[in-house]
Phi, psi and omega in degrees: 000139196271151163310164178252007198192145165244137170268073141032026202271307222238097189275173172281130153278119187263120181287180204194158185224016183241057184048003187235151205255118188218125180228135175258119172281335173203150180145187181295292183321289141357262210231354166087013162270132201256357214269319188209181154223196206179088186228150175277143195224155131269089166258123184243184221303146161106348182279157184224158183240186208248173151323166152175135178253093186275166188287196184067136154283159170230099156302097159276174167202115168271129173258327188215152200012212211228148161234139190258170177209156210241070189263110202059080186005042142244148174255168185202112195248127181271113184241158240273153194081350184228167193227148167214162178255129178237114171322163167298173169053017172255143170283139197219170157226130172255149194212162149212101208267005187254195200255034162224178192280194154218120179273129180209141170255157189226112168266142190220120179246103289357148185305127193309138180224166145301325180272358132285340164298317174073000176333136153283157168318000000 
């Protein structure tokens, strides 16, 4: 009889050249899943992504300070405890412009890839 369960220890760390700490627990990088990923994040104050319009849904969940997104020239800032779904194919920017750090899980329905992400220059 097969396990019933995966157990998590040793999630991937994804390098970085921007100060966030970003470790995926599931996902292409991790286990070769494409259906979703499922990753843990730090970001810290001042950091920014470029636009980006991804094949993907995104699920944030903030755990700790705040993070803003910028979707169809609205903004809109998330502080711990709240979540939100930014559909696939919407243009988004994620940033945390505050003086603290920002902690988050990030779900991605398909799973996040680069070549699906669609970041702009």
């Amino acid at each position: 009889m097969s396990k019933k369960y995966i157990l998590q220890k040793s999630p991937f760390i994804v390098p970085t050249d921007d100060g966030k700490h970003i470790a995926e627990h599931f996902g292409l990088a991790t286990d070769g899943n494409n259906d979703l990923s499922i990753a843990h994040m730090v970001a810290p104050p001042g950091w920014s992504e470029p636009f980006q319009t991804p094949d993907f849904d995104e699920y944030t969940l903030v755990v700790r300070g705040r993070k803003q997104f910028i979707i169809d020239n609205e903004k809109i800032v998330l502080q711990a405890g709240e979540s939100i779904k930014v559909h696939k194919h919407t243009r988004v920017q994620y940033s945390n412009p505050f003086d603290e750090e920002c902690e988050y899980v990030a779900i991605c329905l398909p799973a996040f890839s680069m070549e699906s992400v669609n970041r702009e220059p």
